[in-house]
Backbone as XML, in Angstrom:
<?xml version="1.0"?>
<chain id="A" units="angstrom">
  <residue number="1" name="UNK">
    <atom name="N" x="-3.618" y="3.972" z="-35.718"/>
    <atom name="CA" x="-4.562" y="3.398" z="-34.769"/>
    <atom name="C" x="-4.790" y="4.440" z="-33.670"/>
  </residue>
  <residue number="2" name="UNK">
    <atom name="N" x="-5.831" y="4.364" z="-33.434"/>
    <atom name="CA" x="-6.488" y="5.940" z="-32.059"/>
    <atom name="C" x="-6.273" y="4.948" z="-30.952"/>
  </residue>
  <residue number="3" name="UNK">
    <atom name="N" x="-5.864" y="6.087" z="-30.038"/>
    <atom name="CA" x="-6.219" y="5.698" z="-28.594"/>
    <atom name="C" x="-6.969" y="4.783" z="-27.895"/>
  </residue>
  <residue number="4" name="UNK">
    <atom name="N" x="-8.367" y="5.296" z="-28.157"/>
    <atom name="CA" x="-8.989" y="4.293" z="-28.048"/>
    <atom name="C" x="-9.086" y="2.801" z="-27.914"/>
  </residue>
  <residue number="5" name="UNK">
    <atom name="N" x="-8.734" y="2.344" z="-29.579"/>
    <atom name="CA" x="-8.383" y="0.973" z="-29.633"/>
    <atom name="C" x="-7.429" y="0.458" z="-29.093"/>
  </residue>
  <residue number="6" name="UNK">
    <atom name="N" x="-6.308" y="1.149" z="-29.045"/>
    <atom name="CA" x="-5.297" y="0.872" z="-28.383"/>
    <atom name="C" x="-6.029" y="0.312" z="-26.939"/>
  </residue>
  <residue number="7" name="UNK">
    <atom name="N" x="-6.289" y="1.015" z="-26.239"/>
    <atom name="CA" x="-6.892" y="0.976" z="-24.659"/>
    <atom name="C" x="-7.523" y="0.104" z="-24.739"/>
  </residue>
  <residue number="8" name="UNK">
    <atom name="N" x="-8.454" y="-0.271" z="-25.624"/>
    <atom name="CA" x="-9.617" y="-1.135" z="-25.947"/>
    <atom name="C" x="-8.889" y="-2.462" z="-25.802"/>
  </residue>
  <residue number="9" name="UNK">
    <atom name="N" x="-7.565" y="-2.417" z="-26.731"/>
    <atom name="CA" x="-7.033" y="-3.630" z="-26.728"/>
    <atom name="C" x="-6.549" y="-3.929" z="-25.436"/>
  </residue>
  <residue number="10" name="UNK">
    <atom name="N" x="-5.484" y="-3.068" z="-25.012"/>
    <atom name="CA" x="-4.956" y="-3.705" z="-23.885"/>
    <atom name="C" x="-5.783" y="-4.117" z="-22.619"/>
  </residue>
  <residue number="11" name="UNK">
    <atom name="N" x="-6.725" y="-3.515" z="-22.672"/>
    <atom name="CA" x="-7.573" y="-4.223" z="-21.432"/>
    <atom name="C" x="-8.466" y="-5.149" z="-21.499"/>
  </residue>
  <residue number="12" name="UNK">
    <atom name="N" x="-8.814" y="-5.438" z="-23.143"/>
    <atom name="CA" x="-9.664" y="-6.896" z="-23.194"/>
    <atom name="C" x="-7.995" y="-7.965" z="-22.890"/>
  </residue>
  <residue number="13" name="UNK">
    <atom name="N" x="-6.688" y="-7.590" z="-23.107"/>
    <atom name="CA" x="-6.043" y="-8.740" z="-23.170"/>
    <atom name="C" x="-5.812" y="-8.985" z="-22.102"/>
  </residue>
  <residue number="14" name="UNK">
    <atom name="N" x="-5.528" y="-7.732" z="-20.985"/>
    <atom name="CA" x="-5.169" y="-7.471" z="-19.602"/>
    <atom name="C" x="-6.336" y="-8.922" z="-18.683"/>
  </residue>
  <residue number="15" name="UNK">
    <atom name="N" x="-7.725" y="-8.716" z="-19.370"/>
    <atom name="CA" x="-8.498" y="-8.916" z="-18.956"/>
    <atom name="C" x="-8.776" y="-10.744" z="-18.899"/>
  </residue>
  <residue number="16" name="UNK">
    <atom name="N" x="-8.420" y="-11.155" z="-20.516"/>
    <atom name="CA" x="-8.365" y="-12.810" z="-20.934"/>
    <atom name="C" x="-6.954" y="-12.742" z="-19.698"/>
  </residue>
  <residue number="17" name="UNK">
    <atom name="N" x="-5.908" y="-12.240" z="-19.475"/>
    <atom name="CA" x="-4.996" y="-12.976" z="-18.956"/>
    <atom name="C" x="-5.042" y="-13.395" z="-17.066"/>
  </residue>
  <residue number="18" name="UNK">
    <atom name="N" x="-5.955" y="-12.452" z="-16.747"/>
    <atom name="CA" x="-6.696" y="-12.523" z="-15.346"/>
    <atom name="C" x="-7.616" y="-13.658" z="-15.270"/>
  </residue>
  <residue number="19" name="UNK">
    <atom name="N" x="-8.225" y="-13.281" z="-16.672"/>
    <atom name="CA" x="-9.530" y="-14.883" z="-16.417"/>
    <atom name="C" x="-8.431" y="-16.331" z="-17.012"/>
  </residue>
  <residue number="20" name="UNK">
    <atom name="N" x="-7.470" y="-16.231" z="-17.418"/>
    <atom name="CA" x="-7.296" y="-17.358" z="-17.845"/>
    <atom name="C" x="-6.560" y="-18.339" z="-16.371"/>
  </residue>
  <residue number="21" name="UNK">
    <atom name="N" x="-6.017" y="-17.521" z="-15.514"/>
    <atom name="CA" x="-5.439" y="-17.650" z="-13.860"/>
    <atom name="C" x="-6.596" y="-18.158" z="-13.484"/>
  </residue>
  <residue number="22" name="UNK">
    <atom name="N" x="-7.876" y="-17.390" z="-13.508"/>
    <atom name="CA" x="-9.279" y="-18.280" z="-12.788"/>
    <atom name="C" x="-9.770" y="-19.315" z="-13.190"/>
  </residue>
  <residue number="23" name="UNK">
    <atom name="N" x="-9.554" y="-19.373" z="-14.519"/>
    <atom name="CA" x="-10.355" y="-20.423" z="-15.566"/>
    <atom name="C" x="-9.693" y="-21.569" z="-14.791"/>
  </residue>
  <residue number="24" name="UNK">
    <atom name="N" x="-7.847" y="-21.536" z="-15.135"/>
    <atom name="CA" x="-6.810" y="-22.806" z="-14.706"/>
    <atom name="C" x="-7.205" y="-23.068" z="-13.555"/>
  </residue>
  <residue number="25" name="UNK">
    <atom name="N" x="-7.139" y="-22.150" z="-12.579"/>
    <atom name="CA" x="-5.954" y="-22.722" z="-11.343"/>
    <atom name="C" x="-7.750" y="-22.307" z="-10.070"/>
  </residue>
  <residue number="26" name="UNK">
    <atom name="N" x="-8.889" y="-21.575" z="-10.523"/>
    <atom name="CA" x="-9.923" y="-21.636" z="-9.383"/>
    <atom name="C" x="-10.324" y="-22.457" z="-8.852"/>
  </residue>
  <residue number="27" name="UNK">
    <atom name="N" x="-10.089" y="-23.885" z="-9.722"/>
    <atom name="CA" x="-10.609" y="-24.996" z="-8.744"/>
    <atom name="C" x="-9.828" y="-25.810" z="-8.039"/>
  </residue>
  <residue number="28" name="UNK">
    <atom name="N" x="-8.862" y="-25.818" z="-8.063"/>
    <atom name="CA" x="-7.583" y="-26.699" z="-7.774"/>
    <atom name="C" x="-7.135" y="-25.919" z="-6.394"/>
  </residue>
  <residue number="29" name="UNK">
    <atom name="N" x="-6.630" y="-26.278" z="-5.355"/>
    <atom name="CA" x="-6.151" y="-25.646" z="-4.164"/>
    <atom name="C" x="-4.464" y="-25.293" z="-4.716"/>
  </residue>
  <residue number="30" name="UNK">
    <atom name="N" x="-3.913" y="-24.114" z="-3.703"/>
    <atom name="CA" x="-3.049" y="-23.442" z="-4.348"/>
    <atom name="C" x="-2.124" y="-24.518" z="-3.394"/>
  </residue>
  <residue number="31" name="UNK">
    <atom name="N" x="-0.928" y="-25.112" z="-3.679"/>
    <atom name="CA" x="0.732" y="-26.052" z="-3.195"/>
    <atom name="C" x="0.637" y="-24.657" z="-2.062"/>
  </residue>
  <residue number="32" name="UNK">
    <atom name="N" x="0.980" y="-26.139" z="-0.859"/>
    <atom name="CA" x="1.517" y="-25.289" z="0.277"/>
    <atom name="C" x="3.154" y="-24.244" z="0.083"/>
  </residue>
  <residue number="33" name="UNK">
    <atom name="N" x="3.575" y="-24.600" z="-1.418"/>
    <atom name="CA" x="5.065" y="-23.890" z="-1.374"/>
    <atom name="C" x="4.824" y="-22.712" z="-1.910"/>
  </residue>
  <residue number="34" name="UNK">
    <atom name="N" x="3.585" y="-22.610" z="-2.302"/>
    <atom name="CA" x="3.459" y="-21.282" z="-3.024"/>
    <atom name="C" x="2.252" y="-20.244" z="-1.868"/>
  </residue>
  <residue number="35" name="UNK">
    <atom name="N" x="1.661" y="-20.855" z="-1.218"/>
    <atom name="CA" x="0.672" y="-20.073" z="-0.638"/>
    <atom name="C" x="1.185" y="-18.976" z="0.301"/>
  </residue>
  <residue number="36" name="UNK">
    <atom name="N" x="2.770" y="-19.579" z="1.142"/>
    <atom name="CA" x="3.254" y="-18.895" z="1.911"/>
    <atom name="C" x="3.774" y="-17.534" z="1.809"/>
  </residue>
  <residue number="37" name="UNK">
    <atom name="N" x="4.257" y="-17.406" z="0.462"/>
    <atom name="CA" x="4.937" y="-16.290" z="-0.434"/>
    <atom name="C" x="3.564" y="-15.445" z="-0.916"/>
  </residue>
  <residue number="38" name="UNK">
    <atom name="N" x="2.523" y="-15.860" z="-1.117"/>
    <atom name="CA" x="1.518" y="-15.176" z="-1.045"/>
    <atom name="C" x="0.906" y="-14.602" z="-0.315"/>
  </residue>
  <residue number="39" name="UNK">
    <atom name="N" x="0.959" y="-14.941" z="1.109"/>
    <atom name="CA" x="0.795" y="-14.181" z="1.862"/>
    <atom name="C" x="1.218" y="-13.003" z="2.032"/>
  </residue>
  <residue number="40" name="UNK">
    <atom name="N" x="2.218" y="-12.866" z="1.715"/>
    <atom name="CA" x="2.787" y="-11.473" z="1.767"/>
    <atom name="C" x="2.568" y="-10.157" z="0.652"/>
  </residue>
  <residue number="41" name="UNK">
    <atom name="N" x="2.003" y="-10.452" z="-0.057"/>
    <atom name="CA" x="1.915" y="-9.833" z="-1.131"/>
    <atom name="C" x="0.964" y="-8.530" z="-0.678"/>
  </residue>
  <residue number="42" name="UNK">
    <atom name="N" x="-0.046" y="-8.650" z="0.002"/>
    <atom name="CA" x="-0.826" y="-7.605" z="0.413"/>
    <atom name="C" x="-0.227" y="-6.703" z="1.361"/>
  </residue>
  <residue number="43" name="UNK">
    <atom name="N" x="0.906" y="-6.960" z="1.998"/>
    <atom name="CA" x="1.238" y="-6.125" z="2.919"/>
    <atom name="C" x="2.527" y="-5.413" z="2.185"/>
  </residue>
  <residue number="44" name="UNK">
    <atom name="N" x="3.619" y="-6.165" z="0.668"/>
    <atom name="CA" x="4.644" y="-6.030" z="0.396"/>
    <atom name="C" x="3.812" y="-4.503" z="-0.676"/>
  </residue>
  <residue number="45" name="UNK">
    <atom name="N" x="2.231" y="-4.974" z="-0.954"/>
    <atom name="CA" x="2.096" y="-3.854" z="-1.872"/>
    <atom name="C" x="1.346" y="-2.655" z="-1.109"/>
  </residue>
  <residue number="46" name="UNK">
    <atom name="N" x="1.071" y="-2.817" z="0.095"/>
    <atom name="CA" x="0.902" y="-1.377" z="1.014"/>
    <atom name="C" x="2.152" y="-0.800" z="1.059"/>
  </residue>
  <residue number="47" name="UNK">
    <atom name="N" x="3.344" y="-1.557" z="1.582"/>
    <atom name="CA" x="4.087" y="-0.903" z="1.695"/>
    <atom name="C" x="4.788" y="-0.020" z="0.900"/>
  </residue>
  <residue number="48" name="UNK">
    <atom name="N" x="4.679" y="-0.728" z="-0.675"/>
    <atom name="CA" x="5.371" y="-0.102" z="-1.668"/>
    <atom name="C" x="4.607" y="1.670" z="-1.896"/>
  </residue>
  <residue number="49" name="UNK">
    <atom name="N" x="3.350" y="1.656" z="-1.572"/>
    <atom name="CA" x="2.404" y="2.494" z="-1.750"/>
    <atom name="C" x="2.279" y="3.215" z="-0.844"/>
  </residue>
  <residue number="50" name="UNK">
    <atom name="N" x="2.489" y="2.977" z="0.124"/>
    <atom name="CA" x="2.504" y="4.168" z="1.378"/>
    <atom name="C" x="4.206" y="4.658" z="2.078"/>
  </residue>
  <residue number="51" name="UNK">
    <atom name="N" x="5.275" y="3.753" z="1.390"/>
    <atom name="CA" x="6.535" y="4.626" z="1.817"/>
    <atom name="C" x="7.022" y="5.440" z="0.869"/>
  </residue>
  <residue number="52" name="UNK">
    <atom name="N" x="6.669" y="5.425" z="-0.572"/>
    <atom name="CA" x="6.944" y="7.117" z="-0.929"/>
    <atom name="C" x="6.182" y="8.079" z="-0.200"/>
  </residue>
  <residue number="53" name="UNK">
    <atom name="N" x="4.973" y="7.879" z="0.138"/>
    <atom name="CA" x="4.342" y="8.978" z="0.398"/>
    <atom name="C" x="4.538" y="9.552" z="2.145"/>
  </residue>
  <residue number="54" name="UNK">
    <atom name="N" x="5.107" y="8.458" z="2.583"/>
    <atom name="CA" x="5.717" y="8.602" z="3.987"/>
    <atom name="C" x="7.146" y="9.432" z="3.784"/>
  </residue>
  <residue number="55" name="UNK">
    <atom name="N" x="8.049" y="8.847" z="3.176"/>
    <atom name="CA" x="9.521" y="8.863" z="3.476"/>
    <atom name="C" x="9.671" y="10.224" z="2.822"/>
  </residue>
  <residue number="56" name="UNK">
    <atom name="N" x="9.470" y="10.481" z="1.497"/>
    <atom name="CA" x="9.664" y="11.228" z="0.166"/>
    <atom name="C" x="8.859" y="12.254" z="0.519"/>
  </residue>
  <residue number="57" name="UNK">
    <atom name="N" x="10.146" y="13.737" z="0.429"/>
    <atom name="CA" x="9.457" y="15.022" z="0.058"/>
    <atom name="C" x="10.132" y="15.700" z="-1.032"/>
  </residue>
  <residue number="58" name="UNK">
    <atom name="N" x="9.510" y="16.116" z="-2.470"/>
    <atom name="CA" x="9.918" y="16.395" z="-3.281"/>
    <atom name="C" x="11.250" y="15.531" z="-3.820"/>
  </residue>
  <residue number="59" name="UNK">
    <atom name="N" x="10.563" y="14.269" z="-3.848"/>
    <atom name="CA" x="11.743" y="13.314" z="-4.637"/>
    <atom name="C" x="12.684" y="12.650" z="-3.764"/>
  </residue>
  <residue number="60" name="UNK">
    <atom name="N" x="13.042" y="13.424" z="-2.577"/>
    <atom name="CA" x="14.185" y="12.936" z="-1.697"/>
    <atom name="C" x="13.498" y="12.167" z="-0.343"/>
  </residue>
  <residue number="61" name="UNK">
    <atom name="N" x="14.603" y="11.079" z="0.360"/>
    <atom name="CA" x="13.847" y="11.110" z="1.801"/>
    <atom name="C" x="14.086" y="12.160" z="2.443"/>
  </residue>
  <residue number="62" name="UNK">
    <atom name="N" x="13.616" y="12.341" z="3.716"/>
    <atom name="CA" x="13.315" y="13.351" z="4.285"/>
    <atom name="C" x="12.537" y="12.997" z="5.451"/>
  </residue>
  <residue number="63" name="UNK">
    <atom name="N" x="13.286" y="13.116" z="6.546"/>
    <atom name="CA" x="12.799" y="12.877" z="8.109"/>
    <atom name="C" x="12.966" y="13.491" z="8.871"/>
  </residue>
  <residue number="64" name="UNK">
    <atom name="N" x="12.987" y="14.913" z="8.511"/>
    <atom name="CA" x="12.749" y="16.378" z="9.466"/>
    <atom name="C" x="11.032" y="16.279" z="10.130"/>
  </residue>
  <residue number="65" name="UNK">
    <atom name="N" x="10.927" y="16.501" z="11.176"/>
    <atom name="CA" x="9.364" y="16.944" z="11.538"/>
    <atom name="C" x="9.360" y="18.283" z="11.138"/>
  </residue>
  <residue number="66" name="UNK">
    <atom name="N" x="10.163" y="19.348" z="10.877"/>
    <atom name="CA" x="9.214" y="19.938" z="10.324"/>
    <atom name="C" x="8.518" y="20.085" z="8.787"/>
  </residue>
  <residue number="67" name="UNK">
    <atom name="N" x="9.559" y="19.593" z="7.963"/>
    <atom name="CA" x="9.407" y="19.399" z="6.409"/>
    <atom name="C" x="8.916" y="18.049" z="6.094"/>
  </residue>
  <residue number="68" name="UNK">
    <atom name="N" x="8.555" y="17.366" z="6.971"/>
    <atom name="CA" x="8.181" y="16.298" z="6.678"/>
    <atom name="C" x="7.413" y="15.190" z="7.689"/>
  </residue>
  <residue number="69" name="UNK">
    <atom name="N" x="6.234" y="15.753" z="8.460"/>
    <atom name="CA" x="5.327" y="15.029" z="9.518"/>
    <atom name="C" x="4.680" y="14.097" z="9.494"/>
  </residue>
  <residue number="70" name="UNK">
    <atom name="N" x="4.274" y="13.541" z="8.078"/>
    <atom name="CA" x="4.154" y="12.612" z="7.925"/>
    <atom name="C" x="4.688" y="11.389" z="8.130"/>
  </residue>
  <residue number="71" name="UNK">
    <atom name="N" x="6.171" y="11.199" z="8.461"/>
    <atom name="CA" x="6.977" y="10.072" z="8.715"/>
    <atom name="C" x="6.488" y="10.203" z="10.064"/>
  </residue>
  <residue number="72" name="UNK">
    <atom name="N" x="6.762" y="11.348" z="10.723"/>
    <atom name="CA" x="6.405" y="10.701" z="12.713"/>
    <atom name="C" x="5.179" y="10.503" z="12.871"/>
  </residue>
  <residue number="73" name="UNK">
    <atom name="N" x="3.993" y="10.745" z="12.299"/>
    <atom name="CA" x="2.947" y="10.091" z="12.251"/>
    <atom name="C" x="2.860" y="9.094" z="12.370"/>
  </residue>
  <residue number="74" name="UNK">
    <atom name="N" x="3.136" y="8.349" z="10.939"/>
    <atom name="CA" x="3.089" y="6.955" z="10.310"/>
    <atom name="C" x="3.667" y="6.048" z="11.355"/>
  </residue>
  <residue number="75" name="UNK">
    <atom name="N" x="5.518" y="6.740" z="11.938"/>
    <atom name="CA" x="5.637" y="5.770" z="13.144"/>
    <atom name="C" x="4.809" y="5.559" z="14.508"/>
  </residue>
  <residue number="76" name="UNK">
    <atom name="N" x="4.237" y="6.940" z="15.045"/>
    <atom name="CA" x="3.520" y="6.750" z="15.670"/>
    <atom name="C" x="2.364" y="5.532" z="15.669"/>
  </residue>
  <residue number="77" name="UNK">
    <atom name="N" x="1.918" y="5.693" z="14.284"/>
    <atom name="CA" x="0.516" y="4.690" z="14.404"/>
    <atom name="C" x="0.643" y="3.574" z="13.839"/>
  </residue>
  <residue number="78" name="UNK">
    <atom name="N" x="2.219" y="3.113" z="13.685"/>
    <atom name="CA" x="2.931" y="1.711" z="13.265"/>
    <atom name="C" x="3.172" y="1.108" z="14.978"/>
  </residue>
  <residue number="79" name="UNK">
    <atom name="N" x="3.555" y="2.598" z="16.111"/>
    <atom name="CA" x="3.675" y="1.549" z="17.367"/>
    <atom name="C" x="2.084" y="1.407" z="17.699"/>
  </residue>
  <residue number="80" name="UNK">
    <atom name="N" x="1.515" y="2.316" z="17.426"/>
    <atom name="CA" x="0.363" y="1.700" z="18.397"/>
    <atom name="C" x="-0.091" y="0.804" z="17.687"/>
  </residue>
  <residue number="81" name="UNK">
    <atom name="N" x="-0.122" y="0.407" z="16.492"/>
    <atom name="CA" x="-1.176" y="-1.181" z="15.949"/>
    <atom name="C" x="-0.107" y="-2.176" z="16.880"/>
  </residue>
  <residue number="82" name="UNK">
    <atom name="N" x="0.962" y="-2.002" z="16.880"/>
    <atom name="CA" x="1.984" y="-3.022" z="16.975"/>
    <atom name="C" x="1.879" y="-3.225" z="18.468"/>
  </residue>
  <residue number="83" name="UNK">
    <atom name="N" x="1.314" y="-2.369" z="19.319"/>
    <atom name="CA" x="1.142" y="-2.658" z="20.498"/>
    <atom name="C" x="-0.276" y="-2.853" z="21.194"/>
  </residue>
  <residue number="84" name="UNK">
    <atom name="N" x="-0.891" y="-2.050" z="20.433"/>
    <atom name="CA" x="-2.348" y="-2.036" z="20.416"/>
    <atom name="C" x="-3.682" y="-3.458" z="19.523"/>
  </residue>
  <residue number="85" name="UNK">
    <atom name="N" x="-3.008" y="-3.367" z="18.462"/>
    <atom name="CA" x="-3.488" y="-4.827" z="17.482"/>
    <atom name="C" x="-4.381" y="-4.176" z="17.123"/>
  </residue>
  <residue number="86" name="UNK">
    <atom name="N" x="-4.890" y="-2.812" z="17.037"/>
    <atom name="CA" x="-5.983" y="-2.194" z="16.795"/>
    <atom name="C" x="-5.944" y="-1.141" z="15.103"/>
  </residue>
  <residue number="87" name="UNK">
    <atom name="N" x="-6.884" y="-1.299" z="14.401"/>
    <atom name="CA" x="-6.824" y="-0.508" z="13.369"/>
    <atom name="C" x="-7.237" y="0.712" z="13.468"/>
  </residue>
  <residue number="88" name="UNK">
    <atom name="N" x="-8.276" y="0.779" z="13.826"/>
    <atom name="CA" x="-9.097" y="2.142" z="14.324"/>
    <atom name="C" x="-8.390" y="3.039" z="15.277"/>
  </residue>
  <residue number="89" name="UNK">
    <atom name="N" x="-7.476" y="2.363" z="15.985"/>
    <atom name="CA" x="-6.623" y="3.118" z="17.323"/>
    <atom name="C" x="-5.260" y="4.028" z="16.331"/>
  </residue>
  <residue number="90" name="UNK">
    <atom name="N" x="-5.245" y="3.062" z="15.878"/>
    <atom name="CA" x="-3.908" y="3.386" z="14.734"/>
    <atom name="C" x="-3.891" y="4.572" z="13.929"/>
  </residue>
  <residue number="91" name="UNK">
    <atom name="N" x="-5.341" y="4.662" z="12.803"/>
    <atom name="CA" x="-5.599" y="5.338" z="11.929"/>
    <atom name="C" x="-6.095" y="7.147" z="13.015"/>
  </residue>
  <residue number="92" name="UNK">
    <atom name="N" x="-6.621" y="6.881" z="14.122"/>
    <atom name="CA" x="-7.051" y="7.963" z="14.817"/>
    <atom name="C" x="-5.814" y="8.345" z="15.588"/>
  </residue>
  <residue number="93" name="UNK">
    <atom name="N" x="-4.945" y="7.646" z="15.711"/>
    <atom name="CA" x="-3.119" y="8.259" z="16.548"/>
    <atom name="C" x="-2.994" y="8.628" z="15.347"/>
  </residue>
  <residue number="94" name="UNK">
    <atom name="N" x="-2.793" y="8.253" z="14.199"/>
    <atom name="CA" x="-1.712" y="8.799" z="12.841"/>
    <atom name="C" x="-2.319" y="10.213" z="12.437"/>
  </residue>
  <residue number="95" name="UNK">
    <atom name="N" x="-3.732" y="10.169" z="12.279"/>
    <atom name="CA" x="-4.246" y="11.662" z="11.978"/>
    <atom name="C" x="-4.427" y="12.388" z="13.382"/>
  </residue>
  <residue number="96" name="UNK">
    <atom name="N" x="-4.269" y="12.335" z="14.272"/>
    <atom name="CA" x="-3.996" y="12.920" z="15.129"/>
    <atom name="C" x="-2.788" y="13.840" z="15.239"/>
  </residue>
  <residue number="97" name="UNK">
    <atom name="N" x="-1.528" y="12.926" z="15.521"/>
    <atom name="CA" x="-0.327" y="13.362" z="15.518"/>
    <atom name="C" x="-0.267" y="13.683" z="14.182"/>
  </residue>
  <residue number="98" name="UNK">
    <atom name="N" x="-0.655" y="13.584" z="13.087"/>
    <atom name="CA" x="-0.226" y="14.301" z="11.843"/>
    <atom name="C" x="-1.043" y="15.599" z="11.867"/>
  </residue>
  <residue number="99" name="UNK">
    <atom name="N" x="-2.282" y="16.149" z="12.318"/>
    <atom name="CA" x="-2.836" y="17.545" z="12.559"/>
    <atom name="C" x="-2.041" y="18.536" z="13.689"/>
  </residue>
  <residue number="100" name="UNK">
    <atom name="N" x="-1.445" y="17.931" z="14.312"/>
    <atom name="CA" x="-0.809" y="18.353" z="15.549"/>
    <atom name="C" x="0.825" y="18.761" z="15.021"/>
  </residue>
  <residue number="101" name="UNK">
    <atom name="N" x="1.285" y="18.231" z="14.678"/>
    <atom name="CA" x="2.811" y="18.042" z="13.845"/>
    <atom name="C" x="2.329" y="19.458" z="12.623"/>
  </residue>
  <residue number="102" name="UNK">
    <atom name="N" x="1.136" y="19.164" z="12.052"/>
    <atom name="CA" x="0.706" y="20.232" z="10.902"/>
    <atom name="C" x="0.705" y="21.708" z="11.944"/>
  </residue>
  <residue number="103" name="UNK">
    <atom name="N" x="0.270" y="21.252" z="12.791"/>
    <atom name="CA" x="-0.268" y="22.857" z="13.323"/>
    <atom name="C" x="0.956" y="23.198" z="13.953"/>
  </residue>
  <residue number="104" name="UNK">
    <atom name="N" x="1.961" y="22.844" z="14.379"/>
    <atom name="CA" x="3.445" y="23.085" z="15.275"/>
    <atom name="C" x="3.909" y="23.823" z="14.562"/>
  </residue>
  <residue number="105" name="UNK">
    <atom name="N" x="4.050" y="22.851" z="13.257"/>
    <atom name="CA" x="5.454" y="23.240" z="12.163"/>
    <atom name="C" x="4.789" y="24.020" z="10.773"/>
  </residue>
</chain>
């Protein structure tokens, strides 16, 4: 069997098993015991996705500023949302202090 089909397959099944969640459960409101745990899911999968690329240099952590500026960035523009409530303030401190940290070290 080629590639192809292979791929072919797994994403028409990938695909019935996404619609079959909408088909069931789109009209029905989601149990208050489950909605709460859902909430979190968008922030549990940023995080998973942005702390290798924070913490991790070449496989290891690593929280030197100079081998690794990206972590004091990231904290930087973790206090200012956290104090600020602002996204735009956040994302313009983090590349800030991360060009600045670049140009030091």
């Amino acid at each position: 069997m080629n590639a192809f089909i292979v791929v072919l397959i797994i994403g028409i099944g990938t695909y019935l098993i996404r619609l079959s969640f909408i088909g069931i459960l789109g009209n029905r409101p989601v149990p208050s015991w489950a909605e709460a745990p859902l909430q979190h899911v968008a922030p549990a999968v940023l995080a998973a996705i942005a702390a290798p690329a924070v913490l991790l240099t070449d496989g290891s952590v690593d929280l030197s500023p100079v081998t690794n500026p990206q972590f004091f960035a990231a904290v930087l523009a973790g206090l200012v949302t956290w104090r600020l409530k602002n996204v735009v303030w956040a994302i313009v401190t983090g590349m800030v202090a991360l060009w600045v940290l670049q140009w030091l070290f």
